[in-house]
Wavefront OBJ file of the C-alpha trace (Angstrom):
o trace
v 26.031 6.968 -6.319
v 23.902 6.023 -9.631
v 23.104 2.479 -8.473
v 21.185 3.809 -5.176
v 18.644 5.545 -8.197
v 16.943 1.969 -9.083
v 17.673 0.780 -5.769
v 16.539 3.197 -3.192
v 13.266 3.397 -5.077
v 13.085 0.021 -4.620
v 13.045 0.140 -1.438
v 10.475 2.583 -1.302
v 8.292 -0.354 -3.059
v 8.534 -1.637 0.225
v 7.594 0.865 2.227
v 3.653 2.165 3.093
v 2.170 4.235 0.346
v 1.635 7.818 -0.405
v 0.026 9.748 2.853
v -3.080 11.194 2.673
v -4.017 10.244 -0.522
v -5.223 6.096 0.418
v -7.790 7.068 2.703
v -11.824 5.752 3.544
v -14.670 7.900 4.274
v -14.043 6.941 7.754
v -10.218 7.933 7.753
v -9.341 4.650 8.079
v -6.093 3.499 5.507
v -8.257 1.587 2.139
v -6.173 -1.319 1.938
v -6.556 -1.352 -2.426
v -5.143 1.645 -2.627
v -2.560 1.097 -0.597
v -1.630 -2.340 -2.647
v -2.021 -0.527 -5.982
v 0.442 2.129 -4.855
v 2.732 -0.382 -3.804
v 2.719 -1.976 -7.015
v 2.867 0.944 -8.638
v 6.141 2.036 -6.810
v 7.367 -1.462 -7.833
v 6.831 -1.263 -11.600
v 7.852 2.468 -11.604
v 11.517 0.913 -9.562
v 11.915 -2.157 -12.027
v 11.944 0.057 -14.956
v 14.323 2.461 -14.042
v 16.760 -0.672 -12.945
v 16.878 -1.651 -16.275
v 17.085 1.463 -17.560
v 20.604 1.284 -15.688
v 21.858 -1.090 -17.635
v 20.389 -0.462 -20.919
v 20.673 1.588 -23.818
v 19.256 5.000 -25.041
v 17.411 3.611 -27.631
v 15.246 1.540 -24.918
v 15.445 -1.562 -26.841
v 14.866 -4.122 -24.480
v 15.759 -7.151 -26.975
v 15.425 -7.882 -30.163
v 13.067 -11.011 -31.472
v 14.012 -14.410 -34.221
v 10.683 -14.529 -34.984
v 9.213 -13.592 -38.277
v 5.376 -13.702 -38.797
v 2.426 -12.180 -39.818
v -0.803 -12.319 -37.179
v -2.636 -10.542 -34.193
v -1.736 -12.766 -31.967
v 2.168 -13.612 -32.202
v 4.643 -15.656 -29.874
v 7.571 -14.093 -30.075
v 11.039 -16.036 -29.716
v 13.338 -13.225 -27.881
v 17.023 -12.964 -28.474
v 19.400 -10.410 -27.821
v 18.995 -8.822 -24.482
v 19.567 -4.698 -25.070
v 20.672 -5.647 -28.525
v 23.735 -7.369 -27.248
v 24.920 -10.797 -29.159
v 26.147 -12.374 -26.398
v 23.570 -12.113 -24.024
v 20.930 -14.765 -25.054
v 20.318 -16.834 -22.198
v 16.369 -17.258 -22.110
v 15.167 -17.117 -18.387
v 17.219 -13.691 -18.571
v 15.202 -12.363 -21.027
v 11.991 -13.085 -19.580
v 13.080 -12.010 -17.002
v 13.214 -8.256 -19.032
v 9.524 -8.596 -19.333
v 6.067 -8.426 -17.474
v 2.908 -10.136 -17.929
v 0.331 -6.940 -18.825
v 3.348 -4.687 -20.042
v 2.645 -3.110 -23.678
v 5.339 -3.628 -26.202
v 6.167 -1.410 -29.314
v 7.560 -3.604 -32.358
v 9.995 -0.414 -33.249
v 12.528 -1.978 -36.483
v 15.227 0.305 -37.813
v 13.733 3.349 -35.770
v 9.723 2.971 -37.230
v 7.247 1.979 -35.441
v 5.688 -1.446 -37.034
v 1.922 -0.840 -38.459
v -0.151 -2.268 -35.930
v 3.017 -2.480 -33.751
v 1.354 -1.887 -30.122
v 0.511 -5.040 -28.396
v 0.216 -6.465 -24.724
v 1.862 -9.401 -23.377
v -0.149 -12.265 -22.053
v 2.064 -14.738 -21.625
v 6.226 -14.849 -20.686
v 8.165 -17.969 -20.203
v 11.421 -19.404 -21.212
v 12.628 -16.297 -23.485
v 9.060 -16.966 -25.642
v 6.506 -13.895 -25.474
v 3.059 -14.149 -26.578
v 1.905 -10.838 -27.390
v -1.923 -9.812 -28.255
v -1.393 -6.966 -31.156
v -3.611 -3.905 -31.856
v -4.110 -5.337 -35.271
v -2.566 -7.573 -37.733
v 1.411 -6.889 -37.594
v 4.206 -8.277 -39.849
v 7.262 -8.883 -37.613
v 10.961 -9.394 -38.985
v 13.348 -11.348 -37.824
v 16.160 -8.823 -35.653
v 12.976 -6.506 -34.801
v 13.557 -4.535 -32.033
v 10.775 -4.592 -29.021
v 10.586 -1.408 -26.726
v 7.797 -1.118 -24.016
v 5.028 1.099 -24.980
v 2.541 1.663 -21.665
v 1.168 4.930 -23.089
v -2.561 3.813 -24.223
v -3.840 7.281 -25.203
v -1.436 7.494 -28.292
v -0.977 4.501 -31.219
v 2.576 6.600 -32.634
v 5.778 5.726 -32.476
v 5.938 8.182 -28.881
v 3.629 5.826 -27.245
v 7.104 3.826 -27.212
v 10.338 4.264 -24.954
v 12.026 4.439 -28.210
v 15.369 7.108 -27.497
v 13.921 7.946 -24.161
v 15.706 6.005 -22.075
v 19.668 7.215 -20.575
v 22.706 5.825 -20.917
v 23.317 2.989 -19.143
v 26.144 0.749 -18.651
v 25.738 -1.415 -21.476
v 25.459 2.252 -23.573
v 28.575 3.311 -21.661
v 31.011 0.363 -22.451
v 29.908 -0.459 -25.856
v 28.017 1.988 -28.084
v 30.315 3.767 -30.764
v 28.960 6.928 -29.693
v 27.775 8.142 -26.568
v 25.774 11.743 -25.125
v 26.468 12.488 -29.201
v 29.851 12.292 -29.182
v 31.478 9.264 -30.975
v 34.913 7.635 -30.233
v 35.867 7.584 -34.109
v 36.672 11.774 -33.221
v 37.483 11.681 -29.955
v 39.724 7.759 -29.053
v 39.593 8.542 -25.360
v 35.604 8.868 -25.514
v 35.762 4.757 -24.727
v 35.403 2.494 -21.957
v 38.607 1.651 -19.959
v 38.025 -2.123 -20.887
v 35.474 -3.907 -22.763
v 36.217 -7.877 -22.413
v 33.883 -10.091 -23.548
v 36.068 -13.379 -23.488
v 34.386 -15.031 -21.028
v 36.395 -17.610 -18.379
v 36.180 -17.141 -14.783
v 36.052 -13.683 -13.192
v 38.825 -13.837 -11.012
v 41.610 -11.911 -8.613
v 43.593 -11.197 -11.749
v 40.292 -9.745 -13.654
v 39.574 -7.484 -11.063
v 43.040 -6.149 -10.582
v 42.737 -5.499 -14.640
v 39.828 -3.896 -14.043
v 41.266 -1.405 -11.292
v 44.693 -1.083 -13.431
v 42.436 -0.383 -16.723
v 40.496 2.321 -14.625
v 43.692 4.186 -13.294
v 45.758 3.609 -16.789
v 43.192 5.110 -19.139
v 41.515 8.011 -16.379
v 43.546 8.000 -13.473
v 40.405 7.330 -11.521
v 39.749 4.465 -9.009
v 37.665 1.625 -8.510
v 35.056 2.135 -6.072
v 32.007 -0.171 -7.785
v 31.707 -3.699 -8.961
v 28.295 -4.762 -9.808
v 28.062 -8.748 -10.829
v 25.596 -10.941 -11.856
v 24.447 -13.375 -9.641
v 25.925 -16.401 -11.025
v 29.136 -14.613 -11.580
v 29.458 -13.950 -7.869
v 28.660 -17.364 -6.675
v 31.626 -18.825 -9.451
v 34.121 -16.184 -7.924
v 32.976 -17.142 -3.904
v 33.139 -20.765 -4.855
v 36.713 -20.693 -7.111
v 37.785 -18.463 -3.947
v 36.834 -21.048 -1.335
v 38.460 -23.896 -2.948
v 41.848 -22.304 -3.160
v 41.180 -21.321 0.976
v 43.137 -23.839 2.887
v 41.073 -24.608 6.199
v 42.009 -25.961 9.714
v 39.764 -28.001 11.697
v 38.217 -25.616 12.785
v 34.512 -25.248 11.408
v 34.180 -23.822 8.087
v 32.284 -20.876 7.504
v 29.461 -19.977 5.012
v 28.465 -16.895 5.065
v 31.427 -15.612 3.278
v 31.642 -12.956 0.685
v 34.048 -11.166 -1.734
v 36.066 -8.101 -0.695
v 38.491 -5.982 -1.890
v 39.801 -2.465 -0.102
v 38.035 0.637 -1.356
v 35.435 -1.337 -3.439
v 31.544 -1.770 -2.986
v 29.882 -4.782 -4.412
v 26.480 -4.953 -5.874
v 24.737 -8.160 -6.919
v 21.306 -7.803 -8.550
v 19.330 -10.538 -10.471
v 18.815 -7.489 -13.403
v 22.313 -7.321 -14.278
v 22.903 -8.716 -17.490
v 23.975 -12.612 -17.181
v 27.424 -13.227 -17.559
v 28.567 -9.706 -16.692
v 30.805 -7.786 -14.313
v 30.324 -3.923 -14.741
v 33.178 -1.889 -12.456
v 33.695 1.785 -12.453
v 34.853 4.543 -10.673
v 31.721 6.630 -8.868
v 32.736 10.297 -10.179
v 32.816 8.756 -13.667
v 28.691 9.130 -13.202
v 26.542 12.109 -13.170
v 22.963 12.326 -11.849
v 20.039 14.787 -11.999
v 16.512 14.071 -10.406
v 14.343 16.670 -10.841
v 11.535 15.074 -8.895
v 11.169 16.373 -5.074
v 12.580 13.861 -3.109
v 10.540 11.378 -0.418
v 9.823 12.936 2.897
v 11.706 11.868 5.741
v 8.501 8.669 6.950
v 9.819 7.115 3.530
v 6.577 7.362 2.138
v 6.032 8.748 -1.855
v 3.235 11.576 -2.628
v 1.268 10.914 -5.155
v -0.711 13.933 -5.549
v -4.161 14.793 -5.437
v -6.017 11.777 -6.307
v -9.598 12.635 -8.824
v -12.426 10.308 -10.151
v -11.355 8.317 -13.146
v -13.802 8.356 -15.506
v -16.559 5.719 -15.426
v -15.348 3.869 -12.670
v -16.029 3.462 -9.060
v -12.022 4.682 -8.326
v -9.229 7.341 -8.092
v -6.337 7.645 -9.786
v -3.406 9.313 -8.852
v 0.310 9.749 -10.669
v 3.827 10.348 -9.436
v 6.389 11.601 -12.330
v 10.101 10.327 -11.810
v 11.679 12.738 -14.028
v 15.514 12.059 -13.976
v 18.550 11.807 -15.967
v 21.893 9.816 -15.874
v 25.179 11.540 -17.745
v 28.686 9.424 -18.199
v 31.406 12.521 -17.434
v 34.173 10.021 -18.379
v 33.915 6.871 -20.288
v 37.746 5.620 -19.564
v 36.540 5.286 -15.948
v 34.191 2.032 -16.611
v 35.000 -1.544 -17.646
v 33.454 -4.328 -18.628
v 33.843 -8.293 -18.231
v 31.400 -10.851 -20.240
v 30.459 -13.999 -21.092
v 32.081 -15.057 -17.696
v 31.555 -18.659 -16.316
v 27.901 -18.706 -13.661
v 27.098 -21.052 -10.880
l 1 2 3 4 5 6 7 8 9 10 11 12 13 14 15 16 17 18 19 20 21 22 23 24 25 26 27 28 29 30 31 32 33 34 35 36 37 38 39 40 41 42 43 44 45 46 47 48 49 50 51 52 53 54 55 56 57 58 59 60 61 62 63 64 65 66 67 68 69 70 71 72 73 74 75 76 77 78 79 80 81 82 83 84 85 86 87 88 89 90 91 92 93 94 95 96 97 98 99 100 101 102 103 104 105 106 107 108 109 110 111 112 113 114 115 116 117 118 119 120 121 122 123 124 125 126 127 128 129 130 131 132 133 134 135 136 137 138 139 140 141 142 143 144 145 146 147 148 149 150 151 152 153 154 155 156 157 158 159 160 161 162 163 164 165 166 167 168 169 170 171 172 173 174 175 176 177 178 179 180 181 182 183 184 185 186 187 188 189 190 191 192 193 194 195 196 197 198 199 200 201 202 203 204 205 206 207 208 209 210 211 212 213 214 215 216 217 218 219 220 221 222 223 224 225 226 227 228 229 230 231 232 233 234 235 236 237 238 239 240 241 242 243 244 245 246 247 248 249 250 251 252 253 254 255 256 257 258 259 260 261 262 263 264 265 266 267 268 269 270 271 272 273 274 275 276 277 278 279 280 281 282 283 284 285 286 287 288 289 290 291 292 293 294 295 296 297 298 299 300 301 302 303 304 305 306 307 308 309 310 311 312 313 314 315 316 317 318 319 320 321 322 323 324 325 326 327 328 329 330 331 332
């Protein structure tokens, strides 16, 4: 399944770092190596998670602000472009202290447009530019962690696959756009809002089957969607006197749920599995769990190694009528 991609390397955060590569003089385990590769497993995990639910243009929101400095504070907006999804701790949430940003408007990289953020809270970025930049208002920010290369490819800009949000919503997908081809769209696309509820999810499932004959096998909700649905469920539950129980959850036959505090706020994704394609070209972990890093070398003026692992990988959409889409919906 697609969603174990960002989440089994996730896991492998977790886990102890590359073998054989984190090693003292002694042959003892050097406990800063094996921190940095853990954090490096993390950052290379929360990347690809959005990536899941983003776009192929790798915008990661767009910005209100409009000003002309080295040193900006930017006012985000727009979470993967989308309108509705505005809701500020989300989209800090999209962002890292120490991440580089591209300022990429209208497909061109901004003069000047590389910066690093040094500050993130309440939807507000204060970025630390390369030079003097102009920013618009509706500018689009894409990260930009290449520091060898000040062009528009130091940015994720069109290198990121199709995720949900691309799946459900963009007028044309994998180059192929539903103007020519009607059935080249997502089985529903709701973005009323209201309570997600049993009826929604049966429209989901019906929606699924009507417009692909597939079936639902994945719902993946954001947090505060799942905690409205568990608590409008439990208050239409009619209880004895017996004691009540609270470890509860939401279940429906042939259907895996997926909670995540990534997914877009708001938002119920469901689809059926064989709607998704995936190829990983990277050699998978050995069987200890652990992540190989290859051969480690001096970095250059400093006391240290450095070391890489390449997640090459890519996500395909074989049928678009076999996803839907719920937003807007009521949180707790």
């Amino acid at each position: 399944m697609v969603p174990e991609v960002p989440l089994g390397l996730h896991r492998l955060a977790l886990e102890d770092p590359p073998h054989a590569n984190g090693l003292r003089d002694d042959g003892g385990e050097d406990p800063q190596v094996k921190y940095q590769s853990k954090k490096s497993l993390e950052a290379l995990a929360r990347r690809v998670a959005l990536q899941f639910y983003g776009l192929s243009t790798g915008t990661v929101s767009l910005t209100s602000t409009s000003a002309t400095a080295t040193t900006q504070t930017l006012t985000l907006i727009d979470a993967f472009s989308q309108s509705i999804l505005d809701d500020t701790t989300y989209l800090s949430s999209l962002y890292e202290v120490g991440d580089r940003i591209g300022m990429v408007p209208s497909g061109a990289l901004t003069a000047n447009g590389l910066g690093v953020i040094t500050a993130n809270a309440s939807g507000v970025l204060t970025v630390v530019f390369d030079g003097s930049v102009v920013v618009a208002a509706n500018d689009a920010i894409t990260f930009a962690n290449i520091v060898t290369d000040t062009t528009i490819s130091a940015t994720d800009y069109n290198k990121w696959p199709s995720g949900l949000l691309d799946i459900v919503t963009s007028s044309s997908l994998h180059g192929l756009a539903t103007s020519s081809e009607a059935n080249w769209a997502a089985a529903r696309n709701n973005t009323s809002g209201g309570r997600f509820s049993y009826v929604k999810i049966k429209k989901h499932r019906q929606a699924i089957k009507n417009a692909s004959g597939g079936n639902m096998t994945d719902v993946i909700w954001a947090n505060g969607v799942e905690n409205d649905v568990e608590a409008g469920e439990r208050a239409a539950r009619i209880y004895d006197s017996s004691a009540m129980d609270l470890d509860g959850s939401i279940k429906a036959k042939g259907v895996t749920f997926r909670t995540s505090a990534l997914v877009p706020n708001g938002h119920v994704f469901s689809y059926d599995r064989s709607g998704w394609g995936k190829k990983l070209l990277t050699d998978k972990p050995a069987e200890d769990g652990m992540l190989d890093f290859g051969d480690m070398y001096k970095a250059e003026d400093r006391s240290g190694l450095k070391g890489g692992f390449d997640l090459i990988y890519a996500l395909v959409c074989r049928s678009r009528a076999k996803f839907a889409r719920d937003a807007s919906l009521t949180e707790q």
